[in-house]
N, CA, C and O of each residue as an XYZ file, in Angstrom:
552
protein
N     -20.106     -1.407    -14.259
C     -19.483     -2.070    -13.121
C     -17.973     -2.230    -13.346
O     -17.172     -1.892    -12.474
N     -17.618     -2.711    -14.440
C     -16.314     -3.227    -15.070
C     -15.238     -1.315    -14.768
O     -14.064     -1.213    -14.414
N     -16.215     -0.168    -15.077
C     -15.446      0.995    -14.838
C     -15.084      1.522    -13.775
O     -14.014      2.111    -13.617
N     -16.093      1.332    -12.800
C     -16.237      1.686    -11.324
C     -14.968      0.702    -10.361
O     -14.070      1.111     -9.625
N     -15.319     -0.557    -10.704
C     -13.912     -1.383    -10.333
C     -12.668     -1.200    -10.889
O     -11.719     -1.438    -10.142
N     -12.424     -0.826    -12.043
C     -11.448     -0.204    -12.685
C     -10.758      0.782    -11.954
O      -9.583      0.831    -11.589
N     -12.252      2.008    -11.722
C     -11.101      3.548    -10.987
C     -10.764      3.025     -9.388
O      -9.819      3.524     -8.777
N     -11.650      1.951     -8.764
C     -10.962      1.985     -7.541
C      -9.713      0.984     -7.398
O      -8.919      1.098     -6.465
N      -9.625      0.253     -8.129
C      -8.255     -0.597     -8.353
C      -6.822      1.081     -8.507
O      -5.849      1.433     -7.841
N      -7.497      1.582     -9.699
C      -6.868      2.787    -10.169
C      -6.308      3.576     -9.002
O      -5.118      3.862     -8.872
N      -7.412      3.942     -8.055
C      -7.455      4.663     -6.939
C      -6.457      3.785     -5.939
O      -5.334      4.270     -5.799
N      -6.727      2.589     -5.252
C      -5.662      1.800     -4.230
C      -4.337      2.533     -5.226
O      -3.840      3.644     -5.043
N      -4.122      1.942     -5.860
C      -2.369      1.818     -6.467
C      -1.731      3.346     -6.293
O      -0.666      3.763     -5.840
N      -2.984      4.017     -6.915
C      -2.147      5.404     -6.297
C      -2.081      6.016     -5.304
O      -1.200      6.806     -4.965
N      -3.348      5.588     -4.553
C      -3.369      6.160     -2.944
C      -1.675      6.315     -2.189
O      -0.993      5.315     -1.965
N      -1.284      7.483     -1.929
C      -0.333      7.293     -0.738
C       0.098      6.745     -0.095
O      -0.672      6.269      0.740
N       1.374      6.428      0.028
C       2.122      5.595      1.451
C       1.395      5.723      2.445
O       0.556      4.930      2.872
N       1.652      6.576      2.782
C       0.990      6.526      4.262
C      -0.557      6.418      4.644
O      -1.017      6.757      5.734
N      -1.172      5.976      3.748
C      -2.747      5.780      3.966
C      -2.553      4.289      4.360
O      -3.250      3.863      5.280
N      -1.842      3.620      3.868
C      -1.299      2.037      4.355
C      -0.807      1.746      5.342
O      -0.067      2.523      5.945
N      -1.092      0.553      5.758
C      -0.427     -0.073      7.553
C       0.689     -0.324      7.814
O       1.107     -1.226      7.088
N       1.536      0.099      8.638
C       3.159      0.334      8.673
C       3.061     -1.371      8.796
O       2.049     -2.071      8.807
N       4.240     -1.699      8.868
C       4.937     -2.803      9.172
C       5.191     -3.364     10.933
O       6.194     -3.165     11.618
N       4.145     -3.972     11.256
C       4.660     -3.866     12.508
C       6.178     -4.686     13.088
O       6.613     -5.737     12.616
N       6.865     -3.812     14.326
C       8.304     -4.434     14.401
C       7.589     -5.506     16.022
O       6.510     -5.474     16.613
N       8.527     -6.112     16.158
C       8.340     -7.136     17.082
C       8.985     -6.337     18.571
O      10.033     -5.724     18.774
N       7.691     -6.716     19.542
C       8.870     -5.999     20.736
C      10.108     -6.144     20.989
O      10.757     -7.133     20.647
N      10.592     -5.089     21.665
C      12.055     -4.974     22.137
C      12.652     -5.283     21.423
O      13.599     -5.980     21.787
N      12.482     -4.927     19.688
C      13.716     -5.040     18.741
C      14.451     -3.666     18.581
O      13.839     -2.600     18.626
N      15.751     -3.757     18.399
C      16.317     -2.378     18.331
C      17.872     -2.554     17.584
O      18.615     -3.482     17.902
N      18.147     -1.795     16.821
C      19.364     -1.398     15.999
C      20.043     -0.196     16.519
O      19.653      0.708     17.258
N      21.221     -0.444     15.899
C      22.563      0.108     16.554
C      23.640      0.323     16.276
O      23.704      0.121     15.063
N      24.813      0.693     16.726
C      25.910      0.884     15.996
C      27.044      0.075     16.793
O      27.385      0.280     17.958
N      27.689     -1.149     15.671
C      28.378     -1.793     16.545
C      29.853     -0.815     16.489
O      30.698     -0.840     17.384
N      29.930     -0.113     15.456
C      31.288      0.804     14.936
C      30.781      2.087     14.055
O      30.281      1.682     13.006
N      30.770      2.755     14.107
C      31.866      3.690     15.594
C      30.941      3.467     16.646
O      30.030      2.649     16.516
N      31.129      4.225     17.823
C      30.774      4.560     18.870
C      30.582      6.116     19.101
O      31.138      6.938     18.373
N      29.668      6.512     20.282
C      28.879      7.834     20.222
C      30.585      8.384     20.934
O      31.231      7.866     21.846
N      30.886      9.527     20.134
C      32.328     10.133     20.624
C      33.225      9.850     19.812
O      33.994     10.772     19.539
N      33.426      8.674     19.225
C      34.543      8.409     18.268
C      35.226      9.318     17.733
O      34.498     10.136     17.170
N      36.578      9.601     17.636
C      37.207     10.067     16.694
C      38.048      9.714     15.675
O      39.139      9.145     15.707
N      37.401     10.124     14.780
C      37.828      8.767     13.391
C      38.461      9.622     12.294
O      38.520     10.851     12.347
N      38.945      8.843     11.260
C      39.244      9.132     10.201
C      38.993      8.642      8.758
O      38.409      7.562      8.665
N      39.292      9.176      7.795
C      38.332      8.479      6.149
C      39.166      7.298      5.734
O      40.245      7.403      6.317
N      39.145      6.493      5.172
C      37.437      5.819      5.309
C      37.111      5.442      6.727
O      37.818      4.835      7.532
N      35.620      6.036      6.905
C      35.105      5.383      8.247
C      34.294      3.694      7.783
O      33.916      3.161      6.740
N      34.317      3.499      8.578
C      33.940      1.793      8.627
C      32.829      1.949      9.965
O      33.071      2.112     11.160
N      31.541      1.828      9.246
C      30.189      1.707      9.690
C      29.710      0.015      9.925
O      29.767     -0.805      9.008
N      29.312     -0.263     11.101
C      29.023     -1.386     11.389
C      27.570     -1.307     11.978
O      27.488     -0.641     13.010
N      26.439     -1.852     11.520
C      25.129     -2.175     11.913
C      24.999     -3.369     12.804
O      25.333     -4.501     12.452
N      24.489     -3.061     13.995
C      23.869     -4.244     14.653
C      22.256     -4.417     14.821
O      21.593     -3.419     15.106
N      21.881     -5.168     14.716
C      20.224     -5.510     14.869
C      19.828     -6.871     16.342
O      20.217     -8.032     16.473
N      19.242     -6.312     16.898
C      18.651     -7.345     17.695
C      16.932     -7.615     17.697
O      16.174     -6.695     17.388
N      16.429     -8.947     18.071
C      14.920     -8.994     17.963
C      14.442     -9.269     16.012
O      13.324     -9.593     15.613
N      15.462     -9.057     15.292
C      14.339     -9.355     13.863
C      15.659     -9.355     13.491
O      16.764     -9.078     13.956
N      15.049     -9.845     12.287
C      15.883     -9.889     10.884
C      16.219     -9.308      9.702
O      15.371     -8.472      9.391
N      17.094     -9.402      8.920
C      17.811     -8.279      7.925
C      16.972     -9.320      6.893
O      16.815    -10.529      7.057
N      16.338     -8.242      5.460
C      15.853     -8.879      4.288
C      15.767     -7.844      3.685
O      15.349     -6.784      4.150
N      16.380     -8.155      1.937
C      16.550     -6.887      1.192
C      15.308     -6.219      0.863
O      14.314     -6.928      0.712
N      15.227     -5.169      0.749
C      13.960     -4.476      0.259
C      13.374     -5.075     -0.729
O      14.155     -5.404     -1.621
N      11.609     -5.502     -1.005
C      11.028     -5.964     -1.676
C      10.901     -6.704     -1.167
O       9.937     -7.311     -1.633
N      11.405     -7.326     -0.114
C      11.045     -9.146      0.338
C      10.074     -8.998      1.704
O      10.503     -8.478      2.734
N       8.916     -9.445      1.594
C       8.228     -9.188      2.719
C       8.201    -10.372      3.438
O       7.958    -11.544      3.149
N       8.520     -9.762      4.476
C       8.885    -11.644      5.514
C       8.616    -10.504      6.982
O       8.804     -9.293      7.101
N       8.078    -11.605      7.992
C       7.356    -10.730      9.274
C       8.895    -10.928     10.151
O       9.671    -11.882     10.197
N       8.920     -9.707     10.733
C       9.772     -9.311     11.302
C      11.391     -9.122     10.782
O      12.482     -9.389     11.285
N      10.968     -8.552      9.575
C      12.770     -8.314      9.175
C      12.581     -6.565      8.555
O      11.446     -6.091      8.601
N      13.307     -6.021      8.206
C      13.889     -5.644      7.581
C      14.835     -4.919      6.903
O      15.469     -5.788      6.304
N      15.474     -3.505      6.545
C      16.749     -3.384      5.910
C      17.080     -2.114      6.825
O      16.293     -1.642      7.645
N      18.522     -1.578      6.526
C      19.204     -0.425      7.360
C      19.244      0.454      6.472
O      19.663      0.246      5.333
N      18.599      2.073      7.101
C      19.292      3.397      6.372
C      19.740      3.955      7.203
O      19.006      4.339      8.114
N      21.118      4.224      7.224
C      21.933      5.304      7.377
C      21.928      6.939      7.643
O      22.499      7.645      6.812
N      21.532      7.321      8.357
C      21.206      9.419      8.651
C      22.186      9.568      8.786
O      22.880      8.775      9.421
N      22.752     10.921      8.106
C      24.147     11.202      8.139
C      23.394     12.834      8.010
O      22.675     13.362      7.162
N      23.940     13.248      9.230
C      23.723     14.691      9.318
C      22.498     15.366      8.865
O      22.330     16.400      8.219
N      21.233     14.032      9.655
C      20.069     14.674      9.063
C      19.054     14.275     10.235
O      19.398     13.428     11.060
N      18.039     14.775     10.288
C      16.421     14.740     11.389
C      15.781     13.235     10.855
O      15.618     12.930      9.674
N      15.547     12.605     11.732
C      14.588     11.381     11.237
C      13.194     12.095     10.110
O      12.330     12.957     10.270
N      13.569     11.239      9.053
C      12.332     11.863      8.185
C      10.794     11.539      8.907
O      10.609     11.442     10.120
N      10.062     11.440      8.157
C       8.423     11.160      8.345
C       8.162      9.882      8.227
O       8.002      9.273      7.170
N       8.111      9.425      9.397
C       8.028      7.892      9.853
C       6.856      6.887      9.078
O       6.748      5.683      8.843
N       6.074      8.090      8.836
C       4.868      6.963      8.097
C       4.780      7.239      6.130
O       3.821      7.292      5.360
N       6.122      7.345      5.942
C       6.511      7.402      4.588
C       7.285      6.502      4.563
O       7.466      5.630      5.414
N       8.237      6.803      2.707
C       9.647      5.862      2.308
C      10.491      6.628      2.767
O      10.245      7.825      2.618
N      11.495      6.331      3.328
C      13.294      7.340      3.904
C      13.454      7.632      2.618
O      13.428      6.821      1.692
N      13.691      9.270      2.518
C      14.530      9.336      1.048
C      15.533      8.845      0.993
O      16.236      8.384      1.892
N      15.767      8.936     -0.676
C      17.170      8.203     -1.137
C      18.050      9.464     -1.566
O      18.084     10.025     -2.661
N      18.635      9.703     -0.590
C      19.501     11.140     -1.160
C      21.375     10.706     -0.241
O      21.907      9.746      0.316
N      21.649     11.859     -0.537
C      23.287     11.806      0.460
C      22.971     11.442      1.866
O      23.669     10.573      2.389
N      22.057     11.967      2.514
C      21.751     12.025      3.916
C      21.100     10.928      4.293
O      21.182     10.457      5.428
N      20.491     10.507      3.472
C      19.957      9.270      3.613
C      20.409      7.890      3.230
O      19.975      7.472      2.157
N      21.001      7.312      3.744
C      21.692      6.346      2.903
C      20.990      4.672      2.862
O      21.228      4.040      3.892
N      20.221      3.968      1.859
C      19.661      2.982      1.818
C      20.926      1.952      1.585
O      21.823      2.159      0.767
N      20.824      0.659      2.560
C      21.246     -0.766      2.251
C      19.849     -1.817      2.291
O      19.439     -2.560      3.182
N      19.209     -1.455      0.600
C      18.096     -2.358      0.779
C      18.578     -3.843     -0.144
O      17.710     -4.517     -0.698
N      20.270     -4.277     -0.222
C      20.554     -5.166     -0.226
C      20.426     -6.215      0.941
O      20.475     -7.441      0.846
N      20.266     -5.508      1.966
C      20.562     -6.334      3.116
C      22.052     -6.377      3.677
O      22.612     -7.373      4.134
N      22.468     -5.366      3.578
C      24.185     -5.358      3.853
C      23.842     -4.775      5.304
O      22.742     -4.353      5.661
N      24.707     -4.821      5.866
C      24.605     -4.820      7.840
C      26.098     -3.530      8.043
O      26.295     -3.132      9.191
N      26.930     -3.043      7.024
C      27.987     -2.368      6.887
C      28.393     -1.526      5.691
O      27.925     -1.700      4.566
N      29.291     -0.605      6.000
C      29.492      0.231      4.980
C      30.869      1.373      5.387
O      31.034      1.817      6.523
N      31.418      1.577      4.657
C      32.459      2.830      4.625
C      31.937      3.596      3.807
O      31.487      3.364      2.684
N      32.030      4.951      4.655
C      31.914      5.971      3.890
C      32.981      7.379      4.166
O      33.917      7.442      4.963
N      32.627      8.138      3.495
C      33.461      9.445      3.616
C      33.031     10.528      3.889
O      32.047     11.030      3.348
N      33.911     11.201      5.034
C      32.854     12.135      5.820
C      33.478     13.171      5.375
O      34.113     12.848      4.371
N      33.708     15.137      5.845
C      34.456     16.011      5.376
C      34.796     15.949      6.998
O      34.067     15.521      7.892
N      35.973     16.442      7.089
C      36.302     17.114      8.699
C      35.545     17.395      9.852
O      35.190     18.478      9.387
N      35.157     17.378     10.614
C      34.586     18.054     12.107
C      33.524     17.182     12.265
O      33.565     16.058     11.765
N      32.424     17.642     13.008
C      31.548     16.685     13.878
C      30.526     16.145     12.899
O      30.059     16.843     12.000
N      30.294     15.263     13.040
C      28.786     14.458     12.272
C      27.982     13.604     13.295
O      28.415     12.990     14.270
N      26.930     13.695     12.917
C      25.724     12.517     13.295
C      25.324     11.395     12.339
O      25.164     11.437     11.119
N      25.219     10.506     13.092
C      25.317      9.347     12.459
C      23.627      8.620     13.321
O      23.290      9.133     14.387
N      23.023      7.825     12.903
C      21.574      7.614     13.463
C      21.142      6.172     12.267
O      21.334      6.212     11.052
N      20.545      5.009     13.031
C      20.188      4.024     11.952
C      18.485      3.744     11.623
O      17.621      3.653     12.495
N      18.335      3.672     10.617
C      16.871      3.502     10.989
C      16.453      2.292     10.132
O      16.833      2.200      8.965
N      15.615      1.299     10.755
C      15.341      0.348     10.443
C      14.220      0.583      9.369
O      13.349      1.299      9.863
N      13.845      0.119      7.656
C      12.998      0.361      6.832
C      11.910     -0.880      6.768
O      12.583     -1.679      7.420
N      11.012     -1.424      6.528
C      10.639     -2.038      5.729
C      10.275     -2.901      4.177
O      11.033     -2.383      3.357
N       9.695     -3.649      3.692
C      10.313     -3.985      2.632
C       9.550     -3.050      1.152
O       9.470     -3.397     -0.026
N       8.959     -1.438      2.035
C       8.841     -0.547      1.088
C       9.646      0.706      1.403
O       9.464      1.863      1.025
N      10.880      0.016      2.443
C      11.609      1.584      2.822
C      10.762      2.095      3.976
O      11.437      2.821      4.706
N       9.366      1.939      4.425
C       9.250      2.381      5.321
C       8.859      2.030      6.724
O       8.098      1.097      6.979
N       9.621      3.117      7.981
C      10.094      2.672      8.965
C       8.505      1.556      9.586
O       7.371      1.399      9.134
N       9.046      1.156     10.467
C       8.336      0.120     10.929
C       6.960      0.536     12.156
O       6.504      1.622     11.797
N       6.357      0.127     13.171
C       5.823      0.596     13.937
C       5.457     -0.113     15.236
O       4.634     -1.028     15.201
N       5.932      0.201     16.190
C       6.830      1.605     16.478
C       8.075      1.086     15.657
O       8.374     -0.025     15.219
N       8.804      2.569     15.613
C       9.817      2.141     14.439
C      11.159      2.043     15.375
O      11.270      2.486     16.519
N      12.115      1.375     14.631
C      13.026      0.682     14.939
C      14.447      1.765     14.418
O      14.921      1.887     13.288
N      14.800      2.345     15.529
C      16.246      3.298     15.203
C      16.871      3.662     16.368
O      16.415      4.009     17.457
N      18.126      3.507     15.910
C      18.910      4.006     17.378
C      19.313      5.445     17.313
O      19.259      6.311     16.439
N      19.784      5.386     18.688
C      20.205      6.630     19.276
C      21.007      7.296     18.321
O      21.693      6.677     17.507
N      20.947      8.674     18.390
C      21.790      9.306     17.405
C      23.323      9.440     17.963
O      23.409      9.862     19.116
N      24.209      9.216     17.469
C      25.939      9.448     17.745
C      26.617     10.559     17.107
O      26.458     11.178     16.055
N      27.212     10.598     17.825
C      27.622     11.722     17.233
C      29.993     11.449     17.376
O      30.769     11.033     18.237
N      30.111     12.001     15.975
C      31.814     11.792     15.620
C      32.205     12.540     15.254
O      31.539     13.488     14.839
N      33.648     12.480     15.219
C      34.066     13.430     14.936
C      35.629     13.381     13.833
O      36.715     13.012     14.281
N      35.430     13.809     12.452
C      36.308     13.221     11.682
C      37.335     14.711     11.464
O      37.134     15.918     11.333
N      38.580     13.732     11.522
C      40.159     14.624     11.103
C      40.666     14.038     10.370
O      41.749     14.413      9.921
């Protein structure tokens, strides 16, 4: 008995993200970009401003109902919603709970897109991201 409870303890922990229940978001919550704006034409350092309405900001790891953290798409496709957002260039995690950020773009057009994570990184359900923008750096 003691083994059989063993491998399925064994089994939960490793089971997959996505075999688990997203996070549900609260209606009509939605994130956004208070800076830039879709069209902007900007220059380095850009100065990224997050807005959130309907829930609350809490750093990753903290599970509290209806909050949680901002990643950043920078010139990339919304990943796979019922996973973690990677942590790469394109993906950019604030699972401090930071609401802002400068970053550095190269020349010409970019997309910019926010997506709201949960307190395992992953997006919420339905998930919480705004419209994609699009800028343009000289």
């Amino acid at each position: 008995m003691k083994h059989v409870l063993r491998s399925v303890c064994l089994a939960l922990l490793l089971a997959p993200l996505p075999l688990l229940a997203r996070t549900p978001a609260p209606p009509g919550a939605e994130v956004y970009f208070i800076t830039p704006q879709d069209g902007a034409v900007v220059h380095n350092p850009i100065t990224v401003r997050f807005g959130l309405k309907g829930m609350g900001v809490a750093p990753a790891g903290m599970q509290k109902d209806a909050t949680g953290h901002h990643h950043l798409l920078i010139d990339a496709e919304l990943p796979p919603l019922d996973q973690p957002v990677p942590n790469d260039e394109r993906h950019k995690h604030f699972g401090a709970g930071q609401t802002e950020t400068v970053i550095t773009l190269p020349p010409g057009q970019h997309t910019l897109q926010l997506l709201l994570g949960d307190f395992a990184h992953v997006p919420h359900e339905p998930p919480v991201m705004s419209e994609k923008i699009t800028i343009t750096v000289e």
